[in-house]
C-alpha positions in Angstrom: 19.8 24.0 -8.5 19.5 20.5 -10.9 16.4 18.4 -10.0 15.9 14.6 -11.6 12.1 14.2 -12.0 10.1 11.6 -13.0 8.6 12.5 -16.7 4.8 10.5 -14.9 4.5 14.1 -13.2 5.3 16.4 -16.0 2.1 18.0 -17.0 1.4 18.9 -13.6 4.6 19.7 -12.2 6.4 21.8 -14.6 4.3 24.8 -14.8 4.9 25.1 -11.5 8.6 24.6 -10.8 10.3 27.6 -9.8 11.6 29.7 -12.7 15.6 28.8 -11.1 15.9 25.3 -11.2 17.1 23.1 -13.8 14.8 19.7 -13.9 16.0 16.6 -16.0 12.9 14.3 -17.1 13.5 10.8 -17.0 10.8 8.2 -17.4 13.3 5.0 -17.6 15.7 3.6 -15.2 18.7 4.1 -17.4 17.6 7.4 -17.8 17.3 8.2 -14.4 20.8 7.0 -14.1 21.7 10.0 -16.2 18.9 12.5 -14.5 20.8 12.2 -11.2 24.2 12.8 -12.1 24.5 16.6 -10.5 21.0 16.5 -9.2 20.4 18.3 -5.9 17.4 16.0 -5.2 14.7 13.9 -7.4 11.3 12.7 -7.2 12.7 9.5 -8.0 9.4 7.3 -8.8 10.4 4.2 -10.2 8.3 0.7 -10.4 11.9 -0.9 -10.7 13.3 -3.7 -8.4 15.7 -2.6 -5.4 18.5 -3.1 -7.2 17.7 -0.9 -10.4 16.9 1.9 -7.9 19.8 1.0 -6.0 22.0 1.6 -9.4 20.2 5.2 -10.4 21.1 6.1 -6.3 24.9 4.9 -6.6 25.7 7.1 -9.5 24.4 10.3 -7.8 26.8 12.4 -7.1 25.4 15.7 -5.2 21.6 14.2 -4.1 21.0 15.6 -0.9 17.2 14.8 -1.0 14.9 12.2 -2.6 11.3 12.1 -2.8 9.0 10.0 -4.1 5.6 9.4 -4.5 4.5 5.7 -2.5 3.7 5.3 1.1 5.7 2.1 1.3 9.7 2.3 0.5 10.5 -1.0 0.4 11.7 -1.4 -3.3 14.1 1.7 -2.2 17.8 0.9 -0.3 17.6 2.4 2.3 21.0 1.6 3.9 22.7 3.5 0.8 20.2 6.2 1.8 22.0 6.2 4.7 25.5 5.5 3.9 25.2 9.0 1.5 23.5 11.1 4.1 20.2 11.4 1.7 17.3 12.9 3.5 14.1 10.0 2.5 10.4 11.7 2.2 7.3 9.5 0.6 4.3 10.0 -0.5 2.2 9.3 2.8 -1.5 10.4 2.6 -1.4 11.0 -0.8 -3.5 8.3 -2.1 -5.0 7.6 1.1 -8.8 8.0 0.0 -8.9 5.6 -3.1 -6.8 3.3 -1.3 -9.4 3.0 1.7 -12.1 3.4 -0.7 -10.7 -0.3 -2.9 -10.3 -1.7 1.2 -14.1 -0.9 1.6 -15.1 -1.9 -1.7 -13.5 -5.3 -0.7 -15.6 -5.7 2.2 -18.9 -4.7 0.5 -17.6 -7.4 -2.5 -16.8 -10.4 -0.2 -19.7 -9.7 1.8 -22.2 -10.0 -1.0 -20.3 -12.9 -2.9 -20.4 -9.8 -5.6 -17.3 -11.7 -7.9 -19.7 -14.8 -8.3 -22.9 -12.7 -9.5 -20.3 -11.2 -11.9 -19.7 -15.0 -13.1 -23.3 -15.7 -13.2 -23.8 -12.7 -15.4 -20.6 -13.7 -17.4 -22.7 -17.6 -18.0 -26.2 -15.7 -18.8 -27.4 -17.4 -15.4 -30.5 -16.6 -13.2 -30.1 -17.4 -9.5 -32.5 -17.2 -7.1 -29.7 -17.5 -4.2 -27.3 -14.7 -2.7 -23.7 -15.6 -2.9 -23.1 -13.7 0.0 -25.4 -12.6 3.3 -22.7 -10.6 5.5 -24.3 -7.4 6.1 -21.6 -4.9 6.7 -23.4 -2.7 9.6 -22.7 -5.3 12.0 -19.6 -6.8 10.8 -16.9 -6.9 13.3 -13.5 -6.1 11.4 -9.9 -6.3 12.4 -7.3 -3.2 11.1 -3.7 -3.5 11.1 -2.3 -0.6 10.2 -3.0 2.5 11.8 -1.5 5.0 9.0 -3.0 7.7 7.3 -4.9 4.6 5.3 -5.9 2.7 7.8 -7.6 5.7 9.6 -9.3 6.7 6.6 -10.8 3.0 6.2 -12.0 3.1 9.9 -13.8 6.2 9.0 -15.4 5.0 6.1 -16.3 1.8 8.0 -17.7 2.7 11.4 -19.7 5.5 9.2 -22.2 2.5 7.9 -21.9 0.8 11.3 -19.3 -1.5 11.3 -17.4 -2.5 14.9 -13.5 -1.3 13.5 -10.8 -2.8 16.1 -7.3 -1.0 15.4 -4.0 -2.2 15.5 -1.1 0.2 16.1 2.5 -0.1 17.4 1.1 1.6 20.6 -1.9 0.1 22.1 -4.7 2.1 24.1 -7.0 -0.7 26.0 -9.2 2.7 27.0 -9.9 3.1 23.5 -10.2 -0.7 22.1 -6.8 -0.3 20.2 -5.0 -3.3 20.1 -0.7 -3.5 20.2 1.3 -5.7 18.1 1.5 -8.2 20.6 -2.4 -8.6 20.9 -4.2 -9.3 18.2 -3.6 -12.8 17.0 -5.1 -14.0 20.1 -8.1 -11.9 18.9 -8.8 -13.1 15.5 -11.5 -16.0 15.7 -13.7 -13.0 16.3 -13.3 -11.1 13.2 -15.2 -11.3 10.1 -12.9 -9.2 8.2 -9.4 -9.1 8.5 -8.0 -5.9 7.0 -4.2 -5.2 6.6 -3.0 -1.8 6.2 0.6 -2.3 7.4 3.7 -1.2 6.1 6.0 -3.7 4.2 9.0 -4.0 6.8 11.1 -7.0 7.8 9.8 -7.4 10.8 6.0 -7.7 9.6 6.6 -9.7 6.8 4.6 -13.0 6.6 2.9 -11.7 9.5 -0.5 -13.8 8.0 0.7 -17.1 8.1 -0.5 -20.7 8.5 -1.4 -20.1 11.9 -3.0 -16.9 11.4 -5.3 -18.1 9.1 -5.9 -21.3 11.2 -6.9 -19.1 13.7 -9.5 -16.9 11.8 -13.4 -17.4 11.8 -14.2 -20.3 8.8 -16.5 -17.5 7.7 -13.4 -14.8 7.9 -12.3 -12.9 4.5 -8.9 -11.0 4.3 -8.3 -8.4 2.7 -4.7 -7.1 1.8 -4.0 -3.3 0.5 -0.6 -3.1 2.3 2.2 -5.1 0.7 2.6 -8.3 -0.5 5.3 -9.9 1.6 2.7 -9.3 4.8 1.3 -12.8 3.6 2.7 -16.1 3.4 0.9 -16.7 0.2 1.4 -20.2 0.1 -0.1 -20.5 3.4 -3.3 -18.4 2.2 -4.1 -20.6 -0.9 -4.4 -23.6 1.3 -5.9 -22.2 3.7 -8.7 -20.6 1.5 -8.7 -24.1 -0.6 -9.3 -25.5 2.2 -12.1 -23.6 3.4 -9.8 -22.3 6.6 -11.5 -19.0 5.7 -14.1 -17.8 3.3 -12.3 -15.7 1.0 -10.0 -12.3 0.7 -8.8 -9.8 -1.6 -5.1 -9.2 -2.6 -4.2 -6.1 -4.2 -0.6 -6.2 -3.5 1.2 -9.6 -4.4 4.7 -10.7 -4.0 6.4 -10.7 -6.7 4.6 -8.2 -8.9 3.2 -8.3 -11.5 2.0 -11.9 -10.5 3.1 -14.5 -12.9 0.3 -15.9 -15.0 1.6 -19.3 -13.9 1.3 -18.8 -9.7 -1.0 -20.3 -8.0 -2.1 -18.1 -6.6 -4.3 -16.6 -9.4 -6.2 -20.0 -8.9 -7.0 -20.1 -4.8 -10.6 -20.1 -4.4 -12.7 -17.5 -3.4 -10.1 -14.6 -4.0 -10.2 -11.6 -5.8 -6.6 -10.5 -7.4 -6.5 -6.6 -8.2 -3.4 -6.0 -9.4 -2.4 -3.2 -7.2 -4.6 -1.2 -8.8 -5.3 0.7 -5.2 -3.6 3.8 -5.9 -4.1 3.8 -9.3 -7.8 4.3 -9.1 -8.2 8.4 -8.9 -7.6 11.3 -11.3 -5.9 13.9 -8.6 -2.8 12.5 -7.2 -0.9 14.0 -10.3 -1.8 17.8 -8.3 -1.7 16.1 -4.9 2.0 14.9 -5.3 3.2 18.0 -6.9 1.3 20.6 -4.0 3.6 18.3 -1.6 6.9 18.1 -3.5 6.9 22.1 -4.3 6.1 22.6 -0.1 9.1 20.1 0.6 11.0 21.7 -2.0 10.6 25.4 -0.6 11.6 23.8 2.7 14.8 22.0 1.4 15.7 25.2 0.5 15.2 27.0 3.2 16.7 24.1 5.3 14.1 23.6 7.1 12.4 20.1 8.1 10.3 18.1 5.4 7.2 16.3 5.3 6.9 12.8 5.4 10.4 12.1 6.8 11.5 8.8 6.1 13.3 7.2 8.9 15.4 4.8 7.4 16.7 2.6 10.0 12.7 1.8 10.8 11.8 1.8 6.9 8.7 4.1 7.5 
């Protein structure tokens, strides 16, 4: 059995491959093009566009199964997924924790002004005013997404107090979840606007002009989800404009940003690169515990973790 395998994973993943398979290390694109060829499956992580992915997945010839490591799968084509009867698994949960803990860290940083005390220590400044005055115990806060990130940022959340209102696909009134047809009619009461959604068609540019008009002035949003969820153009006026107070973007459409948007420039907003996942030392062991279970099922034929449906794109 041939497995491609991205060459990021190495140290942790090769002592522990089973002593049968064959695994090709690839840590480009062109050389994941080559990986493929004859692979069985592949933990095919690649921060490429869609259509360098889409070249590595057209030269397969025998892939059966490919895994890889990010909750969202939008960079990945999914309709060839389909068209060559490849079985899709992600990397849901796996960097859950960090990714909430950036999302809370975000609140706690808007809510106490905390990027302008970095400027005022930046300009040697003494200030006897806050920059911010939100205290987060009573702040009410608005989560869209309901995944395995968005319940660990409720947890974190309602743990110091805060009032966490949940989006989901399926609403439960009983429980104060909200549906997807709900909430914009909810969010002039919201100090924080948190989205947590996946990157689909269908919920892209879901904060939009209106959206934002329709926030408290004294609103921040805060984006760990994907990029395309926010009309950005839409967000810079609004936040110029003082439609709402302020947000933080870790995702950005395109990445990496270029030096030149404007965005980089819209007040009150705190760019972090999506830097999310990145921050933590134990995915590396994480990833490979899930990819040797999913292999060990693959081979048995038997049904894998974090199934991708690909006609839903989640």
């Amino acid at each position: 059995m041939k497995l491609a395998l991205s060459a990021f994973w190495r140290h942790a993943m090769e002592p522990r491959l089973p002593s049968d398979v064959e695994a090709a290390w690839f840590q480009t694109v062109d050389e994941a093009a080559e990986a493929v060829k004859g692979a069985d499956a592949a933990q095919l992580d690649l921060l490429a566009p869609e259509n360098d992915v889409r070249r590595v997945i057209e030269g397969a010839d025998r892939l059966r199964w490919i895994s890889c490591c990010f909750a969202g799968v939008d960079r990945y084509p999914l309709d060839l997924m389909q068209e060559k009867g490849i079985t899709f698994t992600n990397g849901v949960g796996l960097v859950a924790v960090p990714v909430a803990e950036w999302a809370v860290m975000g609140v706690y940083a808007l809510a106490k002004g905390f990027p302008g005390v970095v400027r005022m220590h930046d300009r040697k400044e003494w200030r006897e005013e806050p920059f911010g005055t939100v205290e987060v115990s009573s702040a009410k806060v608005l989560l869209i997404g309901y995944g395995h990130i968005g319940k660990e940022i409720a947890r974190q959340l309602r743990g110091v107090g805060a009032d966490v209102t949940v989006v989901r696909s399926k609403p439960d009134p009983t429980e104060g979840v909200l549906g997807p047809d709900d909430w914009r009619a909810r969010l002039g009461d919201f100090d924080f606007v948190i989205l947590a959604a996946p990157g689909t068609e269908e919920n892209r540019g879901m904060i939009g002009a209106d959206e934002l008009r329709a926030m408290k002035k004294s609103a921040h949003l805060i984006n760990i989800g994907r990029g395309s969820l926010i009309d950005q153009t839409a967000y810079k006026t609004a936040v110029d404009g003082g439609e709402i107070a302020g947000g933080l973007l870790d995702p950005t459409e395109p990445e990496p940003l270029p030096g030149d948007d404007p965005l980089w420039d819209a007040e009150n907003t705190i760019i972090t690169a999506h830097l999310s996942g990145r921050s933590q030392t134990t995915m590396p062991d994480r990833l490979t515990d899930l990819f040797l279970e999913n292999l060990s099922r693959f081979r048995a034929g038997k049904e894998l973790i974090n199934f991708v449906d690909t006609e839903r794109g989640y």
